[in-house]
N, C-alpha and C positions, 0 to 999 in steps of 0.2 A: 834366350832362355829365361823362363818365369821362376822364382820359386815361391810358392805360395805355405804360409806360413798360419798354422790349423793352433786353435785350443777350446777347450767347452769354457761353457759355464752352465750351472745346473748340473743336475744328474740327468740318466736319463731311466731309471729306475722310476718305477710306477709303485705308490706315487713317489716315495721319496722327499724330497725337503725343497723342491721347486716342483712350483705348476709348468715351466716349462723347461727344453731343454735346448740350450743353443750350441751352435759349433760354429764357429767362426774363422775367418782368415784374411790376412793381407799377402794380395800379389803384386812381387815387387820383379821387375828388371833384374837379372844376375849381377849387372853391372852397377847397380843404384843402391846395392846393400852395402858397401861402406859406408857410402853420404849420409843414409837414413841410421844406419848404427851409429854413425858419429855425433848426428843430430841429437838422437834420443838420448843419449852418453851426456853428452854435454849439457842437457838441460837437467838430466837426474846430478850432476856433479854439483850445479849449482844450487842444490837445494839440501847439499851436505848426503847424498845419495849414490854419490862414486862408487862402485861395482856391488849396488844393491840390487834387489831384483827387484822390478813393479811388478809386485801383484793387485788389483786395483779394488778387489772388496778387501783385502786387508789396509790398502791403504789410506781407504774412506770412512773406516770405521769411526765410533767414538770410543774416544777410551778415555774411560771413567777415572784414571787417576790425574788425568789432566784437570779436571774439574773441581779435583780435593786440592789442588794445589794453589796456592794464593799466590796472585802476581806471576803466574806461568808466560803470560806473554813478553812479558816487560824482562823474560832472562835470556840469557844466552844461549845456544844448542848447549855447550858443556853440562850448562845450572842445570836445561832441562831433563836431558838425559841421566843426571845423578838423583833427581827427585824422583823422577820415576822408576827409575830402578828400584830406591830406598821405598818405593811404597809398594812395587812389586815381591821384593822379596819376602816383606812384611806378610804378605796378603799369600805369597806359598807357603812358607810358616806357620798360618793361620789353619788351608787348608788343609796340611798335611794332618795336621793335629786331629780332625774331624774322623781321620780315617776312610773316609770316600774316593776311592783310588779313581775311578769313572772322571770325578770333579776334578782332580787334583794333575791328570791327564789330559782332561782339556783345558784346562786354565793356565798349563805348561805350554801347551799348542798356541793358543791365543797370543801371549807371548813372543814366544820364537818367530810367529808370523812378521808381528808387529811392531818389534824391537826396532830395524832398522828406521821405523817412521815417526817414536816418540819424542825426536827435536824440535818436530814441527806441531804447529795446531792443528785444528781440523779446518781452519778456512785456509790454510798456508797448505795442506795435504789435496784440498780441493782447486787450489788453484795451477799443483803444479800437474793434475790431472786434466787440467783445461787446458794447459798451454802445452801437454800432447798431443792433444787432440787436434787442437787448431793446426800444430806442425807438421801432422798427419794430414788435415783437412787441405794442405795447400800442395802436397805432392802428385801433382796430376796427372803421372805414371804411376800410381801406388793406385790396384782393385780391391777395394773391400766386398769379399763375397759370405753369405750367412744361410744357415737353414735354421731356423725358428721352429722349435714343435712342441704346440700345447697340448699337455700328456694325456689331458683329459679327453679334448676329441680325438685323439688316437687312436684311444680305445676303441673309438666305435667304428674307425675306419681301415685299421690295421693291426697287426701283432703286438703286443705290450712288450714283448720281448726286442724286436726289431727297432725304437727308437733311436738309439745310437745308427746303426744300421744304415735308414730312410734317409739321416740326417748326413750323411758322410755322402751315400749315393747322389745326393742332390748336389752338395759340394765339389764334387770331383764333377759332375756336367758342367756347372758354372767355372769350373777352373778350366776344363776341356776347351767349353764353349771362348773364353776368351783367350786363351792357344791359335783355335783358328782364327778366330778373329784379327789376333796379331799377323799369322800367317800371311792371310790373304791381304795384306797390310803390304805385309813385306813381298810378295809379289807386283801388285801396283807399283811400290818404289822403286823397283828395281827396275821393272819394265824389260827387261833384256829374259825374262826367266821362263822359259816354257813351261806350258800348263804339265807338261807330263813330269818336271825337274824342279815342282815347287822351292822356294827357302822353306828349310821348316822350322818352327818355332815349336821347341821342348819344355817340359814342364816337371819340374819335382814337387812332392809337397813331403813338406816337414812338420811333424805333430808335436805336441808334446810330451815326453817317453811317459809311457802306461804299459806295462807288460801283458797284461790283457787284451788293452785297445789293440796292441799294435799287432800284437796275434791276428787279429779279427782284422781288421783293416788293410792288412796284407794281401789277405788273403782274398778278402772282398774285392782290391782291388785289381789283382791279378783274374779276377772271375769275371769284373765287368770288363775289363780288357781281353780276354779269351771270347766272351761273348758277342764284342761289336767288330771283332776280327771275321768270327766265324758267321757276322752278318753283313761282312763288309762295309758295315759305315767308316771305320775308321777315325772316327775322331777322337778315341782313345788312345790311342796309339803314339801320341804326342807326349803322356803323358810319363815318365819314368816307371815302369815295374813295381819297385818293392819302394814307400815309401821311407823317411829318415824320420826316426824317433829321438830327440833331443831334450837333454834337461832344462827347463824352462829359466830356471836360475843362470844359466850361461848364456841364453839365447835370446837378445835385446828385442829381433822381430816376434818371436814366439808371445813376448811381454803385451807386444801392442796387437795381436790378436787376441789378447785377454782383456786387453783394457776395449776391445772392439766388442768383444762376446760379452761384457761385463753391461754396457750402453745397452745394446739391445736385451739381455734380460729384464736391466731397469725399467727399460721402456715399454715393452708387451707384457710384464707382471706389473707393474705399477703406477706407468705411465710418466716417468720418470726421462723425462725429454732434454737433460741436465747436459750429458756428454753425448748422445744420439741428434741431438739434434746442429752439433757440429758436425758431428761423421757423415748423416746419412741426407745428402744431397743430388740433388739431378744434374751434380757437373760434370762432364764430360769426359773418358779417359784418353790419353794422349798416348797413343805408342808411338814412338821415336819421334817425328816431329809432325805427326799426322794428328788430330782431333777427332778421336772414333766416336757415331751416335750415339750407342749405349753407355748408361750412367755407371761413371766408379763404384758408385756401390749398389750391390745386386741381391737381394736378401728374397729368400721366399719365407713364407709366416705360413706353417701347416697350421690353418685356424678355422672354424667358424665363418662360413657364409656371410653371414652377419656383422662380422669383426671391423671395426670403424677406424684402426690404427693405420696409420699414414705407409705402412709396409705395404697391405690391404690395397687400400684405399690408391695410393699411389697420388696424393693429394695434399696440397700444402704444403710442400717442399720450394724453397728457395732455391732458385736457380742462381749459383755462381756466377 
């Protein structure tokens, strides 16, 4: 059994505050999700991050009090988390006085986001975002699978409303898709299995809870499973009914689909190749002790004809 572990980044509102909209996810072994939760645990711990949550645009931010502070490298986590606090409170203080409730609401957001990361710097918050990445890049049973869609050619090729939508439907074939692929894996190995008494290889996917999304995605996917019933392909069918919606703050794989959807937004809005270009390689995924053709990470980019980026392109990619 897979469970494949879903989060955005972006919105997926037109236009909204991104040019695109990503959905992302890692599909891990049912059995491989301690290892990998112990992994990521242990390296968030040693960076004074013990039962924090990575969120990965909060945690790459810059934050400007770090900057007002003389000699911020040269102190301790304690020193530094007491200066910054003492220049935060200062500066809510400030804001409160102005009377701009709007302002004074997001600079309380900002904050709360960010608290847990203000011991570190910004190259010490950047490097322990790399050294997830790499510890991800080396689990060669972990699929990274992605729909990429730039909102702008949507427009002209489908519903503005349907974005989320497009992006989830493509998701769940590439989770589908590598289901059977395990499958028929798992037939080969066995060799004793009649074709008619397949092993079957199950799959859940687990989002990050959204009372809205999960409405809609429930439901959608209960429809594409009614429908490839009722067309008998069957390869939905693998996949669990009603998905699990979970709070991102408890849920260590749910993190590392963010910090996956986070690389790829970087990377098709800005070309920001920084943590994407650890992730997304042409190395091979390994189900059980077998090395399967197709590449762990499988990203489709709803883009432009045109579009020159290596998702595209499928070009300049380092083979492991």
């Amino acid at each position: 059994m897979y469970l494949c572990y879903l989060d955005e980044s972006g919105v997926p509102e037109i236009p909204g505050n991104s040019t695109h909209f990503v959905l992302a996810g890692i599909a891990i072994p049912i059995e491989r999700w301690r290892e990998a939760d112990a992994a990521i645990s242990e390296i968030m711990a040693r960076h004074g991050l013990a039962g924090a949550e990575l969120h990965t645009a909060w945690l790459l931010r810059k934050y400007l009090e770090q900057s007002r502070i003389d000699g911020f490298d040269e102190m301790n986590w304690d020193e530094r988390r007491a200066q910054v606090a003492r220049l935060r409170v200062a500066e809510v203080h400030r804001v409160r006085k102005l009377g701009i409730a709007k302002r004074n609401a997001q600079l309380k957001k900002v904050y709360r986001h960010t608290d847990p990361y203000v011991h570190l710097t910004l190259s010490e918050r950047n490097r322990l975002a790399h050294e997830i990445a790499e510890t991800i890049s080396k689990w060669d049973w972990a699929v990274l699978i992605a729909s990429c869609v730039d909102k702008s050619f949507f427009l002209t090729k489908g519903k503005p409303n349907q974005v989320n939508a497009s992006a989830f439907s493509i998701v769940v074939v590439q989770f589908a898709e590598l289901l059977q692929q395990a499958e028929n894996l798992n037939r080969i190995v066995s060799g004793t299995v009649p074709p008619q008494d397949p092993v079957r290889e199950f799959g859940l996917l687990i989002h990050d809870n959204n009372p809205t999304v999960a409405l809609k995605h429930t439901g959608q996917l209960r429809a594409i499973r009614e429908n490839e019933i009722s067309a008998r392909h069957g390869i939905f069918d693998r996949i669990i009914e009603t998905p699990l919606f979970v709070d991102s703050g408890l849920t260590r794989m749910i993190q590392l689909a963010d910090l996956w959807g986070y690389s790829l937004r970087r990377y098709v809005e800005n070309g920001d190749s920084t943590l994407f270009s650890i992730l997304y390689s042409k190395q091979r995924t390994m189900i059980g002790r077998i090395q399967h053709p197709a590449p762990r990470a499988r990203v489709d980019h709803f883009a432009e004809n045109s579009c020159e980026c290596l998702i595209c392109t499928n070009s300049g990619i380092v083979e492991k």
